[in-house]
Z-matrix of the N, CA and C atoms (Angstrom, degrees):
N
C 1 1.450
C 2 1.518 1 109.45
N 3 1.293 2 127.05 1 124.86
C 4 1.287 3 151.86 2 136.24
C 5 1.280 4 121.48 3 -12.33
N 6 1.289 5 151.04 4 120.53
C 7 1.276 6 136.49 5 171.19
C 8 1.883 7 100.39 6 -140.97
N 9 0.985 8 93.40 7 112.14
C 10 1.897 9 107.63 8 167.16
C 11 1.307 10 107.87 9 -41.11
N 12 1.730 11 155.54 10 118.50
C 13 0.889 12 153.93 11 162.75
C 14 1.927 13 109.40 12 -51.75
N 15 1.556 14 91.87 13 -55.53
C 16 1.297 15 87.76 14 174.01
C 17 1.712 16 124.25 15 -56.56
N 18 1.338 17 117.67 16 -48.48
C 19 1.115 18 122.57 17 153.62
C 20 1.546 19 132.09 18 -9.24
N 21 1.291 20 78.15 19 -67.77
C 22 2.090 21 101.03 20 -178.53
C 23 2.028 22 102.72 21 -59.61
N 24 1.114 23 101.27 22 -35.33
C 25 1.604 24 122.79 23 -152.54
C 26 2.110 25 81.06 24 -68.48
N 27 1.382 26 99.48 25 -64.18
C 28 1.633 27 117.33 26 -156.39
C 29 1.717 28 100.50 27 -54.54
N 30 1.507 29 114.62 28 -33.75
C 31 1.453 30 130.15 29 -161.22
C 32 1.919 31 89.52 30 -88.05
N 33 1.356 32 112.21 31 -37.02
C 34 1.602 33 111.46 32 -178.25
C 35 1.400 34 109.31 33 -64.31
N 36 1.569 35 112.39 34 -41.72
C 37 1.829 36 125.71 35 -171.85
C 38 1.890 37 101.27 36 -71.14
N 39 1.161 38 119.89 37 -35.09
C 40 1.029 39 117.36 38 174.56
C 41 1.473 40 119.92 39 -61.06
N 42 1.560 41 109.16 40 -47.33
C 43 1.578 42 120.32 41 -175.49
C 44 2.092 43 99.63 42 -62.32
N 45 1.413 44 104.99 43 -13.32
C 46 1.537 45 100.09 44 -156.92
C 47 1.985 46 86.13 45 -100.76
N 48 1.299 47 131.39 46 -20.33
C 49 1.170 48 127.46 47 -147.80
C 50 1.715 49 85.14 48 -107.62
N 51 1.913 50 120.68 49 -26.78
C 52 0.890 51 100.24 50 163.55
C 53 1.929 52 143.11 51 -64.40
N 54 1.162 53 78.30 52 -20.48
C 55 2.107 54 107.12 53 177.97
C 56 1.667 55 103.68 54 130.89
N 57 1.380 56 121.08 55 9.86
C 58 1.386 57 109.41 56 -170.65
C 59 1.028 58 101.72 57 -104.56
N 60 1.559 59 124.05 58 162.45
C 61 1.801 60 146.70 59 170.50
C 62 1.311 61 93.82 60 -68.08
N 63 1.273 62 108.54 61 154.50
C 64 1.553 63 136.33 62 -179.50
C 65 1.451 64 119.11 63 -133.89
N 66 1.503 65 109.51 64 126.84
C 67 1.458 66 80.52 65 -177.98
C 68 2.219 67 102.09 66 -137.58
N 69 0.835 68 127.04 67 144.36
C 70 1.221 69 143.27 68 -157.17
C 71 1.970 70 111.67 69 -131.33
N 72 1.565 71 112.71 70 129.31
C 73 1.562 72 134.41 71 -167.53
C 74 1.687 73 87.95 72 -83.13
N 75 1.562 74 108.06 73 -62.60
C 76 1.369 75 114.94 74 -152.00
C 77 1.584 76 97.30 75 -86.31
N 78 1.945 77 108.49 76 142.04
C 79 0.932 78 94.39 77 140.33
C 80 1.412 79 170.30 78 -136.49
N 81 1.527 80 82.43 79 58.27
C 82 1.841 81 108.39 80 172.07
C 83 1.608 82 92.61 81 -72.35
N 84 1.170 83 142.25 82 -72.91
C 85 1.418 84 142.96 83 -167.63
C 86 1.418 85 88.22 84 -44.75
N 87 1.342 86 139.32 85 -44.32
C 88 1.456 87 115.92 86 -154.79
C 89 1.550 88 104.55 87 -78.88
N 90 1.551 89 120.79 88 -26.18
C 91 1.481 90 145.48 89 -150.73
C 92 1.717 91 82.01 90 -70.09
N 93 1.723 92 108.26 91 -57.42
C 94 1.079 93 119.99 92 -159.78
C 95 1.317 94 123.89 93 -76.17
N 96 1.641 95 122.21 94 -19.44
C 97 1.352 96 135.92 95 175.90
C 98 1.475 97 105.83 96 -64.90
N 99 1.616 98 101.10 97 -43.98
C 100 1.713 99 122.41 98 -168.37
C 101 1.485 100 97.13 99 -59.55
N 102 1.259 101 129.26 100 -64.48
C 103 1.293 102 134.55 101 178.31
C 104 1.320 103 110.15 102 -31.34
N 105 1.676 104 121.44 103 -79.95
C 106 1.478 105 124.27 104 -172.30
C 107 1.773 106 104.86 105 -67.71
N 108 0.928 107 135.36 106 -19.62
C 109 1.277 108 122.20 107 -175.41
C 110 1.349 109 111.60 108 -71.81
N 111 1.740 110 113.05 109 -38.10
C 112 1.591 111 119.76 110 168.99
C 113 1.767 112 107.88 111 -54.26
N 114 1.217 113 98.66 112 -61.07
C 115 1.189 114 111.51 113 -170.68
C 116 1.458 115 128.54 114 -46.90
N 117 1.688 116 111.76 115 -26.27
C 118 1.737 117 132.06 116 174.19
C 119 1.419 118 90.63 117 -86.89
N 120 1.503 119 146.15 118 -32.10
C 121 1.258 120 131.73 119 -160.91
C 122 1.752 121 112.95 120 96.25
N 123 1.546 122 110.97 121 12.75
C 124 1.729 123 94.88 122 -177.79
C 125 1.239 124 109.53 123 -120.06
N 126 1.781 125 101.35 124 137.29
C 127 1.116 126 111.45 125 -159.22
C 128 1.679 127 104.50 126 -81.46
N 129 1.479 128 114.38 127 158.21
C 130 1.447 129 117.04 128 -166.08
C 131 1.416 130 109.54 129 -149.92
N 132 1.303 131 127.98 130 149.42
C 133 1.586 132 129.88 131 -179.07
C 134 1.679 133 91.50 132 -103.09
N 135 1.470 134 110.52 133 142.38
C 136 1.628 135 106.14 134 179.44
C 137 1.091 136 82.58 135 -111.39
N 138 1.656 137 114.10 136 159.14
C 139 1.352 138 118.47 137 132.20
C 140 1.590 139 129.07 138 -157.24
N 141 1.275 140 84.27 139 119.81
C 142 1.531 141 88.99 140 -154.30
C 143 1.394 142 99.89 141 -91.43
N 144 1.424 143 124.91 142 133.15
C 145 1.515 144 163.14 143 176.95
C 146 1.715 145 125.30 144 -73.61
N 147 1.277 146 131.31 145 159.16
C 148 1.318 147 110.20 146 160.07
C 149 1.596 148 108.73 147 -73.24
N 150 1.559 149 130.26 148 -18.00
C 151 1.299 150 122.02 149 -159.42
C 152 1.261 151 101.59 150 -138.44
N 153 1.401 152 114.52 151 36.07
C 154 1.715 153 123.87 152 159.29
C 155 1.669 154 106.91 153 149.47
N 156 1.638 155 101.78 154 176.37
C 157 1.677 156 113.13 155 -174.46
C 158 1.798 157 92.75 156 -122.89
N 159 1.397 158 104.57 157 120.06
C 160 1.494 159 114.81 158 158.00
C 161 1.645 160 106.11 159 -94.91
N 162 1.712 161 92.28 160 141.88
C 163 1.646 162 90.97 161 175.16
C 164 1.330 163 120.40 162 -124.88
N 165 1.786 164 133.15 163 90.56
C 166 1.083 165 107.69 164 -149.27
C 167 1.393 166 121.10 165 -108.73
N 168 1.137 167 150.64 166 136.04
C 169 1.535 168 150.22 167 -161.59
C 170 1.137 169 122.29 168 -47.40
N 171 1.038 170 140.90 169 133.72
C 172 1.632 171 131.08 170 -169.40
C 173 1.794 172 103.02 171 -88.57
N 174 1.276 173 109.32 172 -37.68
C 175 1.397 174 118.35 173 177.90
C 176 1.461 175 107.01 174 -155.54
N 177 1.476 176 101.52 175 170.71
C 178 1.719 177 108.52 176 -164.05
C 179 1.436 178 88.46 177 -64.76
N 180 1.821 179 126.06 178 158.33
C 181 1.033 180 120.52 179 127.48
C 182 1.418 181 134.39 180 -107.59
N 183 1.588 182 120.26 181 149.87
C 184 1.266 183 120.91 182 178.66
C 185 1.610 184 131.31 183 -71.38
């Protein structure tokens, strides 16, 4: 099975816009979360790992 990176990325920004942590293996998905998350305005704690990037919300968004 196939999985859209971007895809995965849009379904991760959602889990983060709901108030939840996100967390991501690759990091093109993380490259790409980083991008649109600046880009919507929500602020995020990174932290990137030897064995992945968590992204966690600074505050709820509405």
């Amino acid at each position: 099975m196939i999985i859209s990176r971007k895809k995965l990325a849009r379904s991760k920004i959602e889990q983060i816009k709901a108030g939840y942590s996100a967390y991501t293996e690759s990091k093109e998905v993380a490259s790409y979360m980083k991008k649109e998350l600046e880009k919507l305005g929500i602020p995020v704690h990174e932290d990137a790992t030897d064995v992945g990037y968590w992204f966690t919300p600074q505050k709820k968004v509405m």
